[in-house]
N, C-alpha and C positions, 0 to 999 in steps of 0.2 A: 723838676730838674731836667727831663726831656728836653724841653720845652726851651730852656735856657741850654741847654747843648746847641739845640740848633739853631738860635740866634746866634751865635758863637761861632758855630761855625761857617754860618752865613757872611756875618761882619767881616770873618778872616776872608775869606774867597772874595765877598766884594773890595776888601781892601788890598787884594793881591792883585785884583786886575785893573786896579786903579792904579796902585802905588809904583808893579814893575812891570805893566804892560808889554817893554821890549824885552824881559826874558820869556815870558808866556808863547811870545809871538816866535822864538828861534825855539822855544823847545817845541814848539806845535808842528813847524815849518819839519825838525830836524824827525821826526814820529814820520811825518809823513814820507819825506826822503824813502825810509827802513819801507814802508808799504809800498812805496811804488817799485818794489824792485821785486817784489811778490805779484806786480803784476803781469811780468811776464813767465807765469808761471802759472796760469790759469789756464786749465784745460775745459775743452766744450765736452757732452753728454746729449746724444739727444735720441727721439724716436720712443718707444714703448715700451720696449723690453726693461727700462730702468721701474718701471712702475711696477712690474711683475715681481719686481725681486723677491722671494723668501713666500709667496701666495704657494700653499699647498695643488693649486691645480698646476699652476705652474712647473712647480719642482716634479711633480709626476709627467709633468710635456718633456721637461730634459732628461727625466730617468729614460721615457720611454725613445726618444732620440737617440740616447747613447745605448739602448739594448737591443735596440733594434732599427739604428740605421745602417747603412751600409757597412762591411767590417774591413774597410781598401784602407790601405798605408795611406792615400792621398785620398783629398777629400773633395768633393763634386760639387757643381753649379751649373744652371740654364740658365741661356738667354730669347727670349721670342724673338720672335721675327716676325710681326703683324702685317698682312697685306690687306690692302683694301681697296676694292676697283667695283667697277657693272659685275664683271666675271672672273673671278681667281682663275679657272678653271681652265683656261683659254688656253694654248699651244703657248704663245707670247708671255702671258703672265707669269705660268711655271717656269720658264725657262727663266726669267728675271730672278725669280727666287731660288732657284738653282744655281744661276752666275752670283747670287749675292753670297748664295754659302759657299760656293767656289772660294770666293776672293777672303771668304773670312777664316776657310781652311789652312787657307797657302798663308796666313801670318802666323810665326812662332810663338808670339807676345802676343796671340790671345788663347793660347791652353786648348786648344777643338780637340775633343777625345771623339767626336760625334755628330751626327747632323741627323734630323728625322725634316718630312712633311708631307704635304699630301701631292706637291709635284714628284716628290721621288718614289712614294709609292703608284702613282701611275706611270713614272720611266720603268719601274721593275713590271709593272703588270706589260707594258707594252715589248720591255727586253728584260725576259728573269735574272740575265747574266749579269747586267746592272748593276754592279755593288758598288759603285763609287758612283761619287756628285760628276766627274769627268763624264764617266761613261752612261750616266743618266742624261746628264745633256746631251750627250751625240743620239742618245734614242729616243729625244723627243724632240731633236731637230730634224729624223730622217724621217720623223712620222708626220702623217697628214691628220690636221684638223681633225676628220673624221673617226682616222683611231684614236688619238688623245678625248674623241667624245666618247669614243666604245669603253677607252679604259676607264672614265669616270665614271661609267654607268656600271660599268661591274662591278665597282669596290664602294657601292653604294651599299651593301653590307658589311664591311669590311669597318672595325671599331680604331683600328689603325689607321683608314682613311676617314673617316666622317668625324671620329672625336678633332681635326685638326681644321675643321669646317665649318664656316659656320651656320644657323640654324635656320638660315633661309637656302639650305642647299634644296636644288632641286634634279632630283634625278632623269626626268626624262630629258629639261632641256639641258643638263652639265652645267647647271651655273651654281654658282655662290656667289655672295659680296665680297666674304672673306676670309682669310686660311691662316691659321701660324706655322710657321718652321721652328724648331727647337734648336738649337746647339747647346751639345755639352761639352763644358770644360772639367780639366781637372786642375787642382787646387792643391799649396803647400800643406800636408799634412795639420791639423790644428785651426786650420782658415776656412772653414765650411762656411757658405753663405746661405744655412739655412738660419739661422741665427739671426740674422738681418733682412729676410725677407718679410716682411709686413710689420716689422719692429724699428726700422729708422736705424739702426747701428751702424757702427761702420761696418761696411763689407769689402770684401777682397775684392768683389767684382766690378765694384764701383768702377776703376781705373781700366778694367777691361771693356766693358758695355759702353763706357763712353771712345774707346779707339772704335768697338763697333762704329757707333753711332757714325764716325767720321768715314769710316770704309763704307756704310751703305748708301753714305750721306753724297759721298764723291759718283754713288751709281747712278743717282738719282733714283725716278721709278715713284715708287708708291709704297714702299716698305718702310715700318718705323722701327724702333729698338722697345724693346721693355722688358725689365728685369729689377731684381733683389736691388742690385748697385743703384740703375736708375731711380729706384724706389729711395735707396739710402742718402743717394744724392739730392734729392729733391727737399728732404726731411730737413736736411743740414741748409741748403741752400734759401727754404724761406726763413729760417731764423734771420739769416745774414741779410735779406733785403727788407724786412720789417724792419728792421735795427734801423738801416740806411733811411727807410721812406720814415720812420717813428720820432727818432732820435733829433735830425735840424729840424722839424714839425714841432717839435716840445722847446725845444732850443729858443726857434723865434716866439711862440705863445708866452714862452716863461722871461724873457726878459722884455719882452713889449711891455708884460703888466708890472714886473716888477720894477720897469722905469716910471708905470703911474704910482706905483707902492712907494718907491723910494724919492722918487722925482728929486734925485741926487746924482751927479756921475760916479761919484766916492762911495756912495753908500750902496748904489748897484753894483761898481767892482768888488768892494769888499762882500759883500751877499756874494754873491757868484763864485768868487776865489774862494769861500769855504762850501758853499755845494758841492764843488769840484773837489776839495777836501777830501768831504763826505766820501764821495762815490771812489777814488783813490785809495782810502785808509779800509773801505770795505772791499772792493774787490783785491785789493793787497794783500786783505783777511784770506780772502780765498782761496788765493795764487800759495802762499803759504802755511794755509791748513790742510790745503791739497782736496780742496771740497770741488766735483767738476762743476762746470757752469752747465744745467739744464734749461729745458724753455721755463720752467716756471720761474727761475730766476731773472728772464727779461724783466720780472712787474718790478724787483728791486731797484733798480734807479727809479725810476717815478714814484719809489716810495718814500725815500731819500730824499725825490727834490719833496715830496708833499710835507713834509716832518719839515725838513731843513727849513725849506721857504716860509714857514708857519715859523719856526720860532725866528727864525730873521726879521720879519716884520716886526713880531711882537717885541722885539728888542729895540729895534731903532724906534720903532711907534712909543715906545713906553717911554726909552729913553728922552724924544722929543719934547714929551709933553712936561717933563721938569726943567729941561737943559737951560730955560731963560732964568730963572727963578734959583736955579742950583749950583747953575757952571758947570761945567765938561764933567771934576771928578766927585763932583754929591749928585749929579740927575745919574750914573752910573751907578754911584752905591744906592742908590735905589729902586732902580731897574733890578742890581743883578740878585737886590735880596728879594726882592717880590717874587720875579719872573724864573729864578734858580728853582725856590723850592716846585712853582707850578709847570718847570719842565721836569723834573725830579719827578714830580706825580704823571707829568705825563710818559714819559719816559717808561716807567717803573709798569704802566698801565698798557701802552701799547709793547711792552717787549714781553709781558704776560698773555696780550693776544697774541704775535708769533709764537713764543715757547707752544702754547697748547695746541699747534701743529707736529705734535713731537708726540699727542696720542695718537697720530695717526699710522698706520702701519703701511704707510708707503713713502718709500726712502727717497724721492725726490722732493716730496713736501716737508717731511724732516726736515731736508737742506735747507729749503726756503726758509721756516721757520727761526733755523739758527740764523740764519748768515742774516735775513730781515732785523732779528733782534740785535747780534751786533754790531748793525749799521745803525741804527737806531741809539744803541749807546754811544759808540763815535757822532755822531749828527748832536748828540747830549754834548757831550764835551766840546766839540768844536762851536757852535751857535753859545754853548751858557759859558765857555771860557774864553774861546779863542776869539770869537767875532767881539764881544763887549772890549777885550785888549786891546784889540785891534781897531776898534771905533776910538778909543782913548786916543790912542798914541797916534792917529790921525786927527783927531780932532782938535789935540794939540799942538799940529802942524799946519792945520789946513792952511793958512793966511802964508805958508810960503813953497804951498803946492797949487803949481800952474793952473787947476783946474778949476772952473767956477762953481761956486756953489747958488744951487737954484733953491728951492722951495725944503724946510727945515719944518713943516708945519705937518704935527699929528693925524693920520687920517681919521674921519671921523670927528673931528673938532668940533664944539659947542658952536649953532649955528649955519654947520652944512648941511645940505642935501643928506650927505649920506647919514650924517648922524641923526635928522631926522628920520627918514629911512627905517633906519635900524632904532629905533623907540617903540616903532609898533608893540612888540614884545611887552615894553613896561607898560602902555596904553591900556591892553587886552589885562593885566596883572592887576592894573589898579581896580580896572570893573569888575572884570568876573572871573577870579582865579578858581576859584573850586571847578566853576562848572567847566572850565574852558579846559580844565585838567582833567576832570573826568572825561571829558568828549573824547579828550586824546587817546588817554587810555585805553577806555573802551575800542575804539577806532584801532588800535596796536595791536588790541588780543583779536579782531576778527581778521584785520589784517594779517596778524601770525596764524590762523586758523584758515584761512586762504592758500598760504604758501606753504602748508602741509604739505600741498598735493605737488611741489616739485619735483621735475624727473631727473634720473641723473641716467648718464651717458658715459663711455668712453670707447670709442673706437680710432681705429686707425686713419681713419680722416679726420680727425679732430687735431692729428700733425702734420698736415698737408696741405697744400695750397688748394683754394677754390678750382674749381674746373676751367670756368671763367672769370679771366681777373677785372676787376673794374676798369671801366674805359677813362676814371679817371689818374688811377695808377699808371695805365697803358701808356698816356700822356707824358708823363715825367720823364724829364733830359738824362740821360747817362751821367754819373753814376746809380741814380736812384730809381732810374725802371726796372723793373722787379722782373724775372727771369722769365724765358714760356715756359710756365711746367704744363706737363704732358700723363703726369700718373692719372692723376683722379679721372681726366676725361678718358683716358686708356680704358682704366680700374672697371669704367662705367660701361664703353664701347663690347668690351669682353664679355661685362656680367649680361649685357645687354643682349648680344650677338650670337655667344656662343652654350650651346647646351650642355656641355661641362662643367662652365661654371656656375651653373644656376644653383643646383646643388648645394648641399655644404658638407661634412663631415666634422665627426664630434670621438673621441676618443675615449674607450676606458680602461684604467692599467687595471690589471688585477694580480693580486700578489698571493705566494702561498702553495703548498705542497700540488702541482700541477700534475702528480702523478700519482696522488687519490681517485680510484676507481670513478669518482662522480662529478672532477673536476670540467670533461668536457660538458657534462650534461647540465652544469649549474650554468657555464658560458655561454652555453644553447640557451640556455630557458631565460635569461636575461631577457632577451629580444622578442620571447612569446608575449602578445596582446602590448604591443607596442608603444607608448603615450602619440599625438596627435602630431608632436611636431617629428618624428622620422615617419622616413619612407618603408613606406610594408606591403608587403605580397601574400594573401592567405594568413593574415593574423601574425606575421614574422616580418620583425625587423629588417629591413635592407641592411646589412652587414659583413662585411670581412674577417677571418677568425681564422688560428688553429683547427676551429672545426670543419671551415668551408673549405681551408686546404687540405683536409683530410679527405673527404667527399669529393672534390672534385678531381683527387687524384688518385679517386677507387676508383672511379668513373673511367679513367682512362689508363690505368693499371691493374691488368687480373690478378697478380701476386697478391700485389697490397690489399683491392677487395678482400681477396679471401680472411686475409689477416683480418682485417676490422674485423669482419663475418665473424670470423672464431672469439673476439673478443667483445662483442656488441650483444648482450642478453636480450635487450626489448627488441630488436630489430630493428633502431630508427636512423640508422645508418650513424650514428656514435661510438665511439667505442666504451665502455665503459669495465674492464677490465687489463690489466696487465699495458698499462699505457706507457710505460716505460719502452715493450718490445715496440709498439704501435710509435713511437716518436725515434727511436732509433731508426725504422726502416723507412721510413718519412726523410728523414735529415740525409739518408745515404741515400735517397734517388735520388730524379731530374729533379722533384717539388722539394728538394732540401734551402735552395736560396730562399722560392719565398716562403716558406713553414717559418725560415728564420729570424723573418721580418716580423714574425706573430708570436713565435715563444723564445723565452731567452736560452740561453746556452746551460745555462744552471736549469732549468727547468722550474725556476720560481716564481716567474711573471710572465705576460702574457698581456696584451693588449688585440682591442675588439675596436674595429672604427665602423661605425654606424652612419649611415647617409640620412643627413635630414633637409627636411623640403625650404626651399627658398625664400618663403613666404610667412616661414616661423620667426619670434623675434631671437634676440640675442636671451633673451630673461626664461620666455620658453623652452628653445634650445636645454639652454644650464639645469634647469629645474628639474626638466623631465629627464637630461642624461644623467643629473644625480641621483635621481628617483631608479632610474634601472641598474646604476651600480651598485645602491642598496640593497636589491635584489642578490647579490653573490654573498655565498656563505662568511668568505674570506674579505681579506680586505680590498678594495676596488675603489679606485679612484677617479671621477670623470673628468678630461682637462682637452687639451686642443683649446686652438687661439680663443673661440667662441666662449666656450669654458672658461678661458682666462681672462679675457677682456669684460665679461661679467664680473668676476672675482675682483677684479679693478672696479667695477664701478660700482658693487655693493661698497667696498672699501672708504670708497670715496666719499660717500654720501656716509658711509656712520664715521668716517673722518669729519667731515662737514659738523655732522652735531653734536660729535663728543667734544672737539676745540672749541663750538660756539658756548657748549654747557661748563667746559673748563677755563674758559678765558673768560664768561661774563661770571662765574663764581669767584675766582682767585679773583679777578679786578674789582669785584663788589667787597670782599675779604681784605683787600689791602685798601683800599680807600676809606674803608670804616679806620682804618687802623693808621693810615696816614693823617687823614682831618681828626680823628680824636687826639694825636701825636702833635699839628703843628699846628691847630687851630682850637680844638678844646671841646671840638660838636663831631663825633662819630659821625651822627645822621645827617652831616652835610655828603656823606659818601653816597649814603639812600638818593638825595638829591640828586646830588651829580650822575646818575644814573640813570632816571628816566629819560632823558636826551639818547642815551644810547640804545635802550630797548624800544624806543619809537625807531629809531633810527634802522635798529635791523631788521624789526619785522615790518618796516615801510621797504627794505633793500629785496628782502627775501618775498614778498609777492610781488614785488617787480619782476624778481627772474620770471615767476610762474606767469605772469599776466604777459610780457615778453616774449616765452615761449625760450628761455634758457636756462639751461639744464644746470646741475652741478656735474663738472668737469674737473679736467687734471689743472686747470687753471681757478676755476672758480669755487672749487673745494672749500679753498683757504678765501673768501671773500665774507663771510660768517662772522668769524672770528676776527680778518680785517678791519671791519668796520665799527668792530671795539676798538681795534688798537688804534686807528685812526683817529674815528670819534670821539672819543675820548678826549683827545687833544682841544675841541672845542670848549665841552662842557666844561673841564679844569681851569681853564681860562678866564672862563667866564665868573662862575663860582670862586676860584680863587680872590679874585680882582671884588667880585660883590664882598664875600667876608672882608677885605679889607679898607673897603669902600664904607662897608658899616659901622664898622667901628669908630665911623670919623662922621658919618650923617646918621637921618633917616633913613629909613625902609626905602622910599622912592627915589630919594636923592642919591642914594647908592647904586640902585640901581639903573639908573640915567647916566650916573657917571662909569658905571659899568659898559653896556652896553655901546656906550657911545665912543669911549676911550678902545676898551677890550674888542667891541665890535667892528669897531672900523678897520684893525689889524686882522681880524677874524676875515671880514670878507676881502680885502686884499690878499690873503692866505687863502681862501676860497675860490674867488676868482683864477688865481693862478692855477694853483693845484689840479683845478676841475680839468681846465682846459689842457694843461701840460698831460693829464693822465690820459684823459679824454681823447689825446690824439691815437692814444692805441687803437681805436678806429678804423686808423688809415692803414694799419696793419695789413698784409696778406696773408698770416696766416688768422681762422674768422677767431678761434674763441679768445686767441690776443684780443683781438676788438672788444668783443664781447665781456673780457675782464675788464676794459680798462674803462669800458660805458660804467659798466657796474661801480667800480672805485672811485669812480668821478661822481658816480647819484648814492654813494655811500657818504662821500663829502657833503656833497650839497644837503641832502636831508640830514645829517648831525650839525650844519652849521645851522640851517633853518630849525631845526629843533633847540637846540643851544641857545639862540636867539629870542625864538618866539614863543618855543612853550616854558624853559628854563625859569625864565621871570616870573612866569606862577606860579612856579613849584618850588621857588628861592619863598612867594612871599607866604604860600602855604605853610613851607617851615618855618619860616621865620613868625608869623600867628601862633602855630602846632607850640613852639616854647615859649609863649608867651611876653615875646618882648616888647617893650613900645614903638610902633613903624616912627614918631615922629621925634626919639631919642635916639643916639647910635649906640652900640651895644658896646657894653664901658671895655677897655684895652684887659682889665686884669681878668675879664670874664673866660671861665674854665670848668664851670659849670656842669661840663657833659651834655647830657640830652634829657631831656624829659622836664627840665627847668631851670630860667633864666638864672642867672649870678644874685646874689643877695645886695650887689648895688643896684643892679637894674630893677628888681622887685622892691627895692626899698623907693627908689624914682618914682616908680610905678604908683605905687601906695599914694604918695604925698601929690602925685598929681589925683 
């Protein structure tokens, strides 16, 4: 009864786009209208912080932000000021960077609460009375050479002049390469641009750093700008020029082939006018779900044109090959009942590979996930409704539309190139299917035991432009040369240059009654016998703490010593009794600001920042600093960017293989359950599947043999290449069971391949290269996604093709049918054994 349901309601839908083609076409037109007006209503997302969302280290970086950052009505920002010359050092040098912070003082509209560097620390050493950038200039214009070299030589210990210098400073002759100047601003309450500094956000500072940029810019000199904003700007700014350089690159690739696909003017506008659909009715989607645009949703249009352009082909392709024999409205009703139900499966199969980005716990691949899937259902509806109407009610015009019609003729056609070409597959089938199937197989599990060993990543140069952009991008005319970013080579110069930042620090909250007798001494012993990746002195931690500002402000207060003293039993200079009086007299002297930066106001958390060495990795880092928060009695949590940006990329990768374990399970579950439903054989879903599990453990030691990681882009490429893939093997398989039912075992699949194939790789051709231009991208793991989704195509079409037909005629043996009878129409048989007409044929032959 199933069965006869959906013939039924196949017939109705093919005879809907047959019989009123021009209502289909005003309701499809008037759908689309309602989405385009959601498109202006789509907002962007970009940078890191969206990937952090809801990560437990995370949430403990903003607890510890908001308890202990600064506690001003208004909220702060820096900007550097990078010099770089033979000699920072020079009389002439400082003074540049003096008249620059001058000039940056005296504007209103850039907020200077501040200015520090290491020229105004040698104007104060040379005139102590110095306290403005004015008056620092006039005392190192009245000074000679010679003192400006005495004052650099003395403040050669001095951590206020050498941290602003860089690491080839040299004391005897006064030189460096190079020095930063600081300016601080202040900021509307609410707007901190700590938030956006190494996370890509919008920041407040954005619009100020770039007025910098223009007032140093006017000084000339040798000073650059770099800051939070710049950083933000930069984040936002390569999305926008990948777009530019991606977007006419896929443009031209996709309609050159699809003028060899359709080799029609008509049938390439009509293809085109509903891609544009497509991509309209989904971003529509988003404008009006209010979902932002992130970078991982650039991959959606090229997923869109991949699907879209696949079943356009397959439609006019299938449509062609009856249209002589049929006429306009029977080669349609046969198209749209074949090629309905086989985008229905595929449909149904790739929006189960996006969904299963929805186990992942990071909320910008969610996004992807939905909004992929549906676009993928609209690309459904407009290609199986809208295009076939549309071809009708043109086609019933064509003879008094202007335009000529050129080549009407199926790719792949009996007798071409291509269609011999594409037979190899039945060739290898007819000789040696078993073995040429185990080869495969085998060859897929060591291949997937290869790409075990994939790495996965996620840093903050993975949203950033190249340091150096390619000199072929360089090239390109305005609009589409891609901007000079300046961060990553900065990023590089600093980490490079200066011995501050070599460095790293790693953060851990700890929470809990902090006025238990033994709470200092548990935050002490944390840091005793150190792991490998922090910095240690004598078996202890390099560290900052409640405890070291306690210590250090015995050290220089006899009151306070005594207090600890009375309150310290072991003697190890902790206090370990009555810590309540001990943080009260703490918060009411000089060391109350920063005590306060270390325990909160409540007295229930506290955070410990740990210096670790340069040289450790990200993975290291995280390990070891969770291994020392383990260490406190209470609860202690280890986070800081490092900390979090791991948190991300553990994320990422068991995102990667829970979608790939839920997407190829649900799609293996519904394809038993759709080919038992409209065909009568469960186990043509088993079939239809090994194309795809070649497919992705051919994709997934490419990454590893590559040397590409899983990323915030390539996460979801796993599970992609089901829902992609897929798309092939359906096709293919559809098209043979009903190819069979009308020949033999070979002759079906000749007409399979050659008919189904030749659509298949005009859909292939296109797609690859349309994806494949992600490439040209400036920002790299764009490229690097779109390499991969373009060799996720090509290997399921060549799987599809050439291993498919063995494992079509494996089954097809496995139920024992005759290859040289077609397998009778009433046949429903199930699996395990043929129809009792065909076993009765069987017999009598």
């Amino acid at each position: 009864m199933a069965g006869l349901d959906h013939e039924r309601l196949l017939e109705r839908a093919s005879g809907l786009v047959t019989d009123r083609p021009g209502r289909i076409i005003v309701a499809f037109l008037l759908v689309t209208s309602v989405f385009a007006v959601g498109l202006g209503n789509v907002s962007t997302e970009a940078g890191t912080s969206q990937f952090a969302a809801g990560i437990p280290a995370e949430e403990a970086l903003s607890d510890v932000q908001r308890e202990f950052g600064p506690s001003f009505t208004a909220d702060t920002g820096s900007t550097q000021l990078i010099q770089r010359n033979r000699n920072v050092l020079t009389k002439p040098a400082m003074l540049r960077m003096l008249r620059t912070q001058e000039r940056i003082q005296e504007r209103d509209d850039l907020r200077v609460t501040g200015v520090s560097s290491s020229a105004a620390v040698v104007a104060r050493t040379i005139d102590p009375s110095a306290t403005t950038t004015e008056a620092q200039i006039r005392a190192l214009e009245r000074s000679t050479p010679a003192e400006v070299r005495a004052a650099v030589r003395e403040n050669a210990d001095n951590p206020a002049f050498t941290g602003s210098v860089s690491s080839d400073f040299n004391r005897e002759s006064a030189t460096a390469s190079a020095t930063i100047g600081v300016v601080s601003h202040e900021l509307p309450s609410g707007l901190s641009s700590g938030a956006a500094a190494g996370q890509g956000g919008t920041s407040p500072l954005t619009p100020i750093q770039q007025r910098i940029e223009r007032v140093v810019a006017s000084g000339g000199g040798d000073i650059t700008v770099f800051g939070a904003g710049i950083l933000a700007a930069e984040f936002s700014q390569v999305i926008v020029d990948s777009l530019l350089i991606v977007t006419p690159a896929a443009v031209v690739f996709i309609i050159f082939f699809l003028v060899v696909a359709y080799r029609d003017l008509l049938d390439l506008l009509l293809g085109t006018v509903t891609l544009l659909m497509a991509v309209v009715w989904t971003f529509g989607f988003l404008g009006l779900a209010g979902i932002p645009f992130n970078q991982v949703m650039i991959a959606v249009p090229p997923l869109l044109l991949a699907v879209g352009i696949d079943f356009g082909i397959h439609v006019v392709n299938r449509y062609r090959e009856d249209r002589k024999d049929a006429g306009v409205a029977g080669a349609m009703r046969v198209t749209t009942r074949q090629l309905l139900v086989a985008f229905f499966i595929v449909t149904g199969t790739t929006v189960i590979g996006f969904l299963s980005n929805f186990a992942s716990d990071l909320g910008p691949i969610q996004d992807f996930g939905l909004v992929a899937a549906v676009g993928i259902l609209f690309t459904f509806l407009l290609f199986g409704v809208f295009l076939p109407a549309a071809k009708v009610w043109i086609d019933r015009r064509r003879d008094r539309i202007p335009i000529p019609t050129y080549s009407q003729e199926p790719l792949g056609a009996e007798g071409s190139r291509l269609g011999w070409a594409l037979s190899g597959g039945v060739t290898v089938a007819r000789k040696a299917p078993v073995f040429f199937l185990a080869v495969m197989l085998v060859g897929s599990i060591a291949a997937g035991g290869y790409a075990t060993g994939v790495d996965t990543s996620f840093t903050q140069e993975d949203f950033l432009p190249p340091e150096e952009t390619p000199a072929y991008l360089d090239s390109l005319p305005e609009p589409f040369a891609p901007a000079d970013y300046s961060v990553v080579g900065t990023l590089n110069y600093l980490e490079d240059n200066f011995e501050t930042t070599n460095d790293g620090q790693v953060t851990v909250y700890v929470e809990g009654r902090l006025q238990r007798d033994t709470s200092l001494e548990e935050i002490h012993r944390m840091g005793s016998d150190p792991p490998n990746s922090f910095v240690s002195e004598d078996r202890q931690a390099d560290s900052t703490s409640i405890v070291t500002v306690i210590r250090s402000h015995a050290r220089e207060d006899e009151e306070f010593s005594e207090l600890v003293a009375r309150n310290d039993r072991d003697g190890d200079g902790i206090p370990d009794e009555d810590l309540g009086e001990v943080y009260d007299a703490l918060l009411a002297s000089s060391a109350g600001p920063e005590a306060a930066q270390y325990l909160a106001e409540d007295r229930r958390s506290a955070r410990v920042v740990y210096t670790t060495k340069a040289s450790a990795s990200q993975s290291e880092i995280t390990a070891d600093a969770r291994g020392v928060a383990d260490r406190f009695r209470g609860d202690a949590t280890a986070t800081g960017n490092t900390v979090v940006f791991q948190a991300v990329s553990d994320l990422i990768f068991q995102s990667a293989v829970q979608s790939l374990a839920i997407a190829l399970g649900l799609t293996v579950v519904f394809l038993l359950l759709i080919y038992r439903l409209f065909e009568g054989f469960a186990s043509l879903g088993l079939a239809n599947t090994v194309p795809i599990v070649i497919a992705v453990a051919s994709v997934a030691a490419t990454m590893r043999l590559a040397g590409i990681s899983f990323n915030a882009f390539t996460a979801t490429i796993l599970s992609l290449t089901i829902g992609l893939g897929i798309d092939y093997s359906v096709h293919v398989t559809h098209r043979f069971i009903d190819e069979r039912r009308e020949a033999g075992l070979f002759t079906a699949l000749d007409r399979t391949v050659r008919g189904t194939g030749g659509a298949l790789a005009g859909s292939m051709i296109t797609t690859t290269t349309g994806i494949g231009v992600l490439v040209l991208a400036v920002l790299s793991i764009l490229g690097q996604f779109g390499v991969l989704t373009a060799l996720s195509i090509l290997y399921s079409f060549l799987a599809s093709l050439f291993v498919l037909p063995s494992t079509l005629v494996v089954w097809d043996r496995a139920l024992g049918f005759d290859p040289d009878r077609p397998i009778p129409k009433s046949s429903s048989a199930g699996d395990g054994s043929p129809s009792e007409e065909s076993a009765a044929a069987s017999a009598v032959d």
